[in-house]
TITI-579162 format. One line per field, with one value per residue (C-alpha): x, y, z. Coordinates in steps of 0.05 Angstrom, whole numbers, plus 5000, padded with zeros to 4 digits. Each point is the difference from the previous one (the first is absolute). Layout:
BEGIN
c1: [X|...]
c2: [Y|...]
c3: [Z|...]
//
This chain:
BEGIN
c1: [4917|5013|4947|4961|5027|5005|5057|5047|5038|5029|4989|5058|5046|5067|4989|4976|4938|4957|4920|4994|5027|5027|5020|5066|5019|4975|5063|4982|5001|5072|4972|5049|5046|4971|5077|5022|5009|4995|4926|4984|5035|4967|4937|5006|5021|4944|4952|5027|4994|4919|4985|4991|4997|5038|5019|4960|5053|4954|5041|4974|5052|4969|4983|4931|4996|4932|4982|4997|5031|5073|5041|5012|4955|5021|5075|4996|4950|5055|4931|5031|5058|5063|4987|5053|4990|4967|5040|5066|4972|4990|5065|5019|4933|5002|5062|4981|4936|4981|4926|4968|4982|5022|4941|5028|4963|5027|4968|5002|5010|5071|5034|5015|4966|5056|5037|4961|4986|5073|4999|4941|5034|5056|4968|4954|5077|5025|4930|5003|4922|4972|4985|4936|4982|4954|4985|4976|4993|5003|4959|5041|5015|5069|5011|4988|5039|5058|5003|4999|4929|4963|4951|4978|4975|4913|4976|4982|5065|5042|4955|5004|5085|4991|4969|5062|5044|4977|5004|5077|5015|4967|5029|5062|4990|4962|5019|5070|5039|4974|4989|5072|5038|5055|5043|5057|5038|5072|5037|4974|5014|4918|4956|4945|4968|4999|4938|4962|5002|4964|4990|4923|5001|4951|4975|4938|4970|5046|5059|5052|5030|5045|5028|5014|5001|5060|4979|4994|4930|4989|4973|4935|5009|4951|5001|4930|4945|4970|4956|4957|4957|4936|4966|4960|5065|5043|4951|5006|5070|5001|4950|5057|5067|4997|5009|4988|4955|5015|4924|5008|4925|4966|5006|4922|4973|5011|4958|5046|5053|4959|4971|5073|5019|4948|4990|5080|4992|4945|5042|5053|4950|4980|5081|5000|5037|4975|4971|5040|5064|5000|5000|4979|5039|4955|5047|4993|5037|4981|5015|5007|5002|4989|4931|4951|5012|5081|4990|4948|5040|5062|4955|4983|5069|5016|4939|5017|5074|4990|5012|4930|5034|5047|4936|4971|5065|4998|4925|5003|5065|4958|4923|5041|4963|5032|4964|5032|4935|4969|4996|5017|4965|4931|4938|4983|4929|5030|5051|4977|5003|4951|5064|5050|5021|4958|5054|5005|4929|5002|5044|4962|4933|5031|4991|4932|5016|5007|5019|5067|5064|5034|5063|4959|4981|5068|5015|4942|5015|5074|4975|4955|5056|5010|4977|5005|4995|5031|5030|4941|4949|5048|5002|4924|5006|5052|4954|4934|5032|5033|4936|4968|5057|5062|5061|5047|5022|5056|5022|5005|5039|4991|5059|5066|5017|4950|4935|5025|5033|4938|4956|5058|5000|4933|4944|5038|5006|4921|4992|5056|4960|4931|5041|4988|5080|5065|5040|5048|5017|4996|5059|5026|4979|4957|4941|5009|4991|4940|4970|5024|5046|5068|4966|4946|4944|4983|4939|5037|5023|5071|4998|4982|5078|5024|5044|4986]
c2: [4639|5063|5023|5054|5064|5067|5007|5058|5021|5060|5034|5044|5010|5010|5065|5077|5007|4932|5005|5070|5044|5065|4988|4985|5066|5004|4997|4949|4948|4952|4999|5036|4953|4936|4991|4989|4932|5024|5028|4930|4959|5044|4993|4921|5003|5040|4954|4942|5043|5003|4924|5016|4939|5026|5074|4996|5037|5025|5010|5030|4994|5058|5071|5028|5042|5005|5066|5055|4946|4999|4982|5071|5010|4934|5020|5069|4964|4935|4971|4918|5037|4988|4923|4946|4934|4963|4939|5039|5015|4937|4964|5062|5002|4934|5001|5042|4958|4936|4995|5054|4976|5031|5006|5035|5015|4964|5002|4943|5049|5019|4933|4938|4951|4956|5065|5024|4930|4998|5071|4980|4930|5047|5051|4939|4973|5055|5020|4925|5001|5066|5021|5021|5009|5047|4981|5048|5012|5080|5051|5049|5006|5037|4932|4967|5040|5003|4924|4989|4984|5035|5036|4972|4929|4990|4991|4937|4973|5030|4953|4944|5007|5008|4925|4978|5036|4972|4929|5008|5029|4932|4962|5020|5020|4936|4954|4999|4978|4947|5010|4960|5015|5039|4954|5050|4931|5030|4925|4978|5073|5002|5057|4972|4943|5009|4953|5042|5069|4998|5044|5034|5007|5041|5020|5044|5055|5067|4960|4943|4983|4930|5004|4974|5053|5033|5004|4938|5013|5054|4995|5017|4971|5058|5057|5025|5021|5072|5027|5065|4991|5037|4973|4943|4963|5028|4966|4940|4992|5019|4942|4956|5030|5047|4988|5067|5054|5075|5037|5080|5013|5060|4995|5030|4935|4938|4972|5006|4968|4938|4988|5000|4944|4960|5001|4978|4949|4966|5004|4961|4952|4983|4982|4947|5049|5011|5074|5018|4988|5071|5052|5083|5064|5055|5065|5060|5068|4999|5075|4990|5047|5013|5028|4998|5078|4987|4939|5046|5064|4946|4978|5070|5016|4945|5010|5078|4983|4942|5008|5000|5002|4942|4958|5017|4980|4936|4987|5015|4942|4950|5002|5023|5057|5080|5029|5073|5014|5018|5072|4987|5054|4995|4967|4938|5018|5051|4949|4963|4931|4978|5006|4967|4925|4956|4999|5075|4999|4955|5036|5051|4965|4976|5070|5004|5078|5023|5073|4972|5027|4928|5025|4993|4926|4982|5019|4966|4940|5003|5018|4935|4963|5037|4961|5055|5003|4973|4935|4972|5017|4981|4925|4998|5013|4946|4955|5002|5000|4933|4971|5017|4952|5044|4964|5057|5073|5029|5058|5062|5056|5075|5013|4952|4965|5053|4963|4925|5021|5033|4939|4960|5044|5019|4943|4936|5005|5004|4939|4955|5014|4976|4933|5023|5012|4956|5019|4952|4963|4931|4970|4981|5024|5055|4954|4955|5067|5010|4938|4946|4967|5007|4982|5008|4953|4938|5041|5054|5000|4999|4931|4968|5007|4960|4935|4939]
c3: [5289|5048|5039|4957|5000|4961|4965|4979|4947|4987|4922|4971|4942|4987|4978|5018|4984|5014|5004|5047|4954|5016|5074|4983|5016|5065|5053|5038|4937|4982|4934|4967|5032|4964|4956|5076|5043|5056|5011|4968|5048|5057|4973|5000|5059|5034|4956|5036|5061|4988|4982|4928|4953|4933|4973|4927|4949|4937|4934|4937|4936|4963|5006|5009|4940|4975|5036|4948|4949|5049|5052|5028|5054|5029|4994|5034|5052|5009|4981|5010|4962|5016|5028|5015|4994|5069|4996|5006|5072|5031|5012|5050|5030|5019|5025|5049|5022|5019|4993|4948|4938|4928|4937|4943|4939|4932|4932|4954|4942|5041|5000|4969|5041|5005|5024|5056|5023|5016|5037|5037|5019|5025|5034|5041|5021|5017|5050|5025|4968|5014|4930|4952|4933|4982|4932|4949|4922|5006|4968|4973|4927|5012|5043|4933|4952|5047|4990|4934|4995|4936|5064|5060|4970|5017|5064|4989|4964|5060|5051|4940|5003|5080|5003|4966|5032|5061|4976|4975|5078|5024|4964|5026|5068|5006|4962|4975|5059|5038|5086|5012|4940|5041|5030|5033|5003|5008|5014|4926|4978|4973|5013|4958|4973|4915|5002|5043|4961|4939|4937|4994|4925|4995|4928|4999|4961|5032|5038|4983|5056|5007|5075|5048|5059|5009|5075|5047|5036|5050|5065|4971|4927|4973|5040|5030|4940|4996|4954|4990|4932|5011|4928|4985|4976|5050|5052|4962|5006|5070|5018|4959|5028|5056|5077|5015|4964|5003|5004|4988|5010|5031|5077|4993|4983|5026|4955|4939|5041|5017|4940|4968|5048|4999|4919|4991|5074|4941|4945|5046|5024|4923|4986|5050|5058|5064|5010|5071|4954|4979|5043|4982|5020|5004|4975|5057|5017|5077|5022|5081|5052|5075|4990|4953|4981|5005|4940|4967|4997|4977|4944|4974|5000|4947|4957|4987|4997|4950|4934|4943|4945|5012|5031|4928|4960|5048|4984|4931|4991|5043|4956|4938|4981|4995|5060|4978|4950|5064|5027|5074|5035|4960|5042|4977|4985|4939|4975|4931|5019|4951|4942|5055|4992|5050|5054|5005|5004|5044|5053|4999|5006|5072|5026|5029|5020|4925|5031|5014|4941|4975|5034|5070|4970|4994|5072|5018|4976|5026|5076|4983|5010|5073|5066|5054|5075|5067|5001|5024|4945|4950|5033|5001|4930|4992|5038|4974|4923|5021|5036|4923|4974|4981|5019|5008|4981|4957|5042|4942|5032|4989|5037|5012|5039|5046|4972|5018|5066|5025|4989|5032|5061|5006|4966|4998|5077|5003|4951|5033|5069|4966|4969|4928|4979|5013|5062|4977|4937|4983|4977|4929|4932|4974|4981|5073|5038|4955|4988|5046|4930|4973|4927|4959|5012|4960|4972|4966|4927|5013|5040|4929|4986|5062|4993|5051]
//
């Protein structure tokens, strides 16, 4: 395995409006550009440029449209609104690369599984094995509705169609073409050996799927694993599944961070895998500048410039409850919480200074997601969070590509000269450059599929 290291990815969207809402009208932002190629092949490319492991693509298939009982604050804000799918991204990216990886975000409600293992299979030829899956089971009614389901199906049932989801992909990544059923013989005229390439016949309780793979394996058979569940189940099937775990926690405590590792390292551990097989990305905005006052004055600039009422629309999609009862610009300490549901309550409960409107909450708790100063700080930061056990960070611009190309130019100098990120890549696929392996080990679930 590579020497221990921090490792980077960079978070965006394929979108206008991503997580720091508002700033997209700020002119020194390509967001409006995002229907373009171009500022995404120069933002691989200056990825590359800075050692960065992957760029993590986030999807959502459904509007947030809970917030006064509709979509239309997150239309006028471009709240995730318009969004293109990720996948459509990576074949130019990677052309333009060599090394950076590509996670994009697919639902199992979105595609048949036999389907997207196909465009996965594709997408891992066509990146010679630098892709990722970030697997989730969304959270959005609309996402629901717009599928055919009757709603969003339970929480539960989602993770329960997830598992066999999962198992129909390994099956066929896995185990449907044996390691030398392509032949290539062109004297005989024989790509492939008939024997060798079998049906899965899988018959469970949501799929029925017959194969075999349409795809003869890729150089990473399934691509690398992410996963972000937060709940007790979602933990659960990250301890199963995932390689790597996206952590969005408050960068105030460390201790929520840790305890999120270590809790789903256990759960791993109690599956038969080995805990160092996943690693966790720590989500971060780092706001850099020259000085200490030049990243401050930066950072104040984007918190009065960002946008509360599209944070709100965001937050109210993401905990699904209509923030809009709330008068904005009333202290806390006069609001009636005591008739709000428990999660309302329970925002507002965070605020120790109960003088403070919930509009100044909400910009609190955006600016949370801020880590300001020189270069320097910011790579303390970076290093005492990964002595405490987080893996790596998922860069979250305010600003693009301005918020990746000043770590680049100004931290990632500082951590390459302390050893603590790659100056140079390994070679081959995604998960080698990660783990040290081209597949998934023995231990995992999906090796229970192998032939031979």
């Amino acid at each position: 395995m590579p020497q221990k290291r921090i490792h980077l990815n960079a978070f965006s969207m394929n979108c206008v409006s991503h997580i720091q809402h508002g700033l997209w009208t700020r002119p020194d932002t390509r967001q409006l550009e995002f229907n373009r190629l171009e500022p995404w092949i120069e933002l691989a490319q200056l990825l590359e440029k800075g050692g960065f492991d992957a760029l993590f693509l986030a999807d959502v298939i459904g509007t947030y449209d809970n917030y006064r009982g509709s979509a239309e604050t997150s239309i006028a804000e471009a709240m995730q609104i318009p969004v293109n799918d990720p996948m459509m991204l990576i074949p130019a990216m990677a052309h333009a690369t060599e090394h950076l990886g590509f996670a994009f975000t697919s639902s199992v409600l979105q595609a048949l599984p036999f389907t997207f293992a196909r465009q996965a299979s594709t997408l891992d030829h066509l990146t010679q094995g630098r892709l990722a899956w970030n697997v989730v089971t969304s959270y959005l009614p609309n996402a629901g509705t717009n599928l055919g389901y009757d709603g969003l199906p339970p929480h539960d049932e989602r993770y329960a169609r997830a598992e066999e989801y999962l198992d129909v992909t390994y099956k066929l990544w896995e185990g449907s073409w044996e390691d030398d059923a392509v032949l290539s013989d062109t004297a005989r005229g024989i790509y492939a050996d008939p024997a060798k390439i079998h049906p899965i016949n899988h018959s469970g309780k949501y799929y029925q799927v017959a194969g075999p793979h349409l795809c003869e394996p890729s150089p990473q058979r399934t691509p690398l694993l992410f996963q972000a569940g937060s709940s007790d189940r979602g933990r659960e099937f990250a301890a199963k599944h995932a390689e790597c775990v996206f952590i969005y926690a408050s960068l105030r405590n460390l201790r929520d961070t840790t305890s999120i590792i270590e809790d789903i390292r256990a759960r791993a551990v109690r599956q038969g895998r080995q805990g160092e097989d996943i690693l966790f990305f720590q989500g971060v905005t780092p706001v850099v500048g020259g000085t200490e006052a030049e990243a401050k004055a930066k950072e104040a600039e984007y918190i009065e410039q960002g946008s509360v009422e599209g944070g709100i629309a965001h937050m109210s999609g993401t905990i699904g409850v209509d923030l809009g009862v709330i008068d904005l610009d009333v202290p806390l300490d006069s609001l009636e919480i005591n008739a709000m549901q428990g999660i309302i309550k329970g925002l507002i409960d965070s605020a120790p200074d109960k003088s403070l409107t919930f509009r100044d909450l909400v910009r609190k708790r955006s600016s949370g997601r801020f880590l300001t100063g020189t270069p320097e700080q910011i790579a303390d930061t970076f290093e005492a969070w990964h002595e405490a056990g987080v893996d790596g960070f998922n860069i979250v611009y305010a600003v693009t590509p301005g918020t990746f190309a000043d770590f680049i130019d100004g931290v990632v100098p500082v951590l390459r000269r302390r050893g603590l990120v790659q100056s140079e890549y390994t070679p081959g696929t995604l998960r080698e450059k990660i783990f040290g392996r081209k597949l998934l080990p023995e231990s995992h679930a999906a090796a229970a599929y192998r032939r031979g």
